[in-house]
N, C-alpha and C positions, 0 to 999 in steps of 0.2 A: 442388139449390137454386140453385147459382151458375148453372145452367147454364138455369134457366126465368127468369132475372132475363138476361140475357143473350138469350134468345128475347125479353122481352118490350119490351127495347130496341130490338130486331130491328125488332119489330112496329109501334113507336111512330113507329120511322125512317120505313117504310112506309108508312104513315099521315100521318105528317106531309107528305110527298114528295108521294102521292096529291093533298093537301088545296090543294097549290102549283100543280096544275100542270091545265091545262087539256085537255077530252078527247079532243085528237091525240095531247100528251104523252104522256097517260096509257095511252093504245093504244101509245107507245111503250117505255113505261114497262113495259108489260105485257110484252111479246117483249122487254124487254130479262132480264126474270124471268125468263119460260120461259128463256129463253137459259143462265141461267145455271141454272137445274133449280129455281127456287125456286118451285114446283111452288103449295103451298098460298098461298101470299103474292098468286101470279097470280089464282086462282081468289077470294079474298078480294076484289081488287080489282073483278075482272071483274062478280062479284056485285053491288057496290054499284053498277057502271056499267051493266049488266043495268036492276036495280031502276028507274036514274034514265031511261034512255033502252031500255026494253023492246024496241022495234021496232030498232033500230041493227045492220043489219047484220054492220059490224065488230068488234063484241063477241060475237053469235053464230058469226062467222070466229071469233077468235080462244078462243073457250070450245071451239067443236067438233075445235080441234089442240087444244086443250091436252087435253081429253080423250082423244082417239084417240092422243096422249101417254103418258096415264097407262092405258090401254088399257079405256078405257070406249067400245068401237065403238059401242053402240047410243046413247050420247047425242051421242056426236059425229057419227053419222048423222042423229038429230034435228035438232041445231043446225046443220048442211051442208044439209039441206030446207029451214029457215028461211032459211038464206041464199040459198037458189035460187029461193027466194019474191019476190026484190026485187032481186036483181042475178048474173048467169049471168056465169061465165066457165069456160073452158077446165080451170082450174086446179082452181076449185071441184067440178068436176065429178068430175076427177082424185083429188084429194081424198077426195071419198064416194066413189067405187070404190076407193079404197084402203080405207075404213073398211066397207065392204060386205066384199071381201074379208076382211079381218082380222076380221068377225064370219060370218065362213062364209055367207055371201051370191053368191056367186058368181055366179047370173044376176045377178040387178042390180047387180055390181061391174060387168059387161059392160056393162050396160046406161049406169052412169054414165061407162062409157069412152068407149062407141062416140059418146055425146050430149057428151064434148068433144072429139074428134078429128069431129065432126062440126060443133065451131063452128070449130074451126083445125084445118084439115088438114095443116098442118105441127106439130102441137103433139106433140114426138115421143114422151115420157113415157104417154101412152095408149097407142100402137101396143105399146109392149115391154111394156107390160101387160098387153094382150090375146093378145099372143104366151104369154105365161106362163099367165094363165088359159086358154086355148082348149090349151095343151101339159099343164095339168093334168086336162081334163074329158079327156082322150085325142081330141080334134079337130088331128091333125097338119097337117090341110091348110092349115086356117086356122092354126092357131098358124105358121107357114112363111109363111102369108100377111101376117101383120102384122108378123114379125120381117124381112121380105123390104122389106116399107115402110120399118120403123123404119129399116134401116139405109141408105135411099135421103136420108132425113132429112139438120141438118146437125148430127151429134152428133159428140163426140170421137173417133179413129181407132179408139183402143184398144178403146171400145166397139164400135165395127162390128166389129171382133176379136174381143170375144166371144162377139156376136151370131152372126159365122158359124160360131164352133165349136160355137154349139147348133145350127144351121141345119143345119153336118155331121154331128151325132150326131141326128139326127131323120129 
């Protein structure tokens, strides 16, 4: 009992917070949730900021992490389409091939790699991905090949370190 009187203060805070604060805030309002795992509170909010502003990009960004979060790949695949419908970048692209991946999609996890190291070719998070997927379908050449970019890239040492001890065991 004490403890749903307690959620529902929780909830009131939220709300009230929400009702203050205007819809940059509130997009930061939201990743500061996620941040902190407050999972359902984010998706609460998101919701009503969906409803108000349907088309909003950045509500569909941040619904499609927070799903692929909570490990809902196919609706955060969704809402990464929608966002690719109205504004492309590197990252977003990054993003749905990670969430392709994580729902055993594999070609088109490639497919949304290769279409962001295809808008920035130094965007180096694509390459070690493509290395990994093209190391999974058993394609060594290519996998060598983009692990061989990745570390051409300008990424921490350590990582080019462990890049070439798969590049040596391959």
């Amino acid at each position: 009992m004490e403890k749903n009187n307690e959620q529902e203060k929780k909830q009131a805070k939220v709300q009230e917070n929400e009702q203050k604060q205007p819809f940059i805030d509130k997009i930061e309002f939201v990743r500061e949730l996620i941040a902190d795992c407050r999972f359902d509170d984010a998706f609460e909010i998101l919701g009503r900021m969906e409803e108000e502003e349907p088309d909003n990009f950045e509500v569909n960004y941040e619904l499609a992490r927070l799903q692929y979060e909570m490990g809902d790949y196919y609706s955060a695949i969704a809402n990464y389409e929608v966002v690719l419908e109205n504004h492309q970048s590197p990252i977003i692209f990054y993003n749905l091939g990670c969430a392709y991946e994580a729902n055993d999609e594999p070609d088109k996890a490639v497919s949304a790699h290769l279409k962001a190291i295809t808008m920035n070719e130094n965007f180096p998070y694509s390459y070690k991905k493509l290395g990994t997927l093209f190391l999974a379908r058993g394609d060594i050449e290519s996998a060598k090949e983009y692990f061989e970019d990745y570390i051409k890239l300008d990424i921490a040492e350590d990582e080019k370190e462990s890049v070439k001890l798969i590049l040596n065991r391959i």
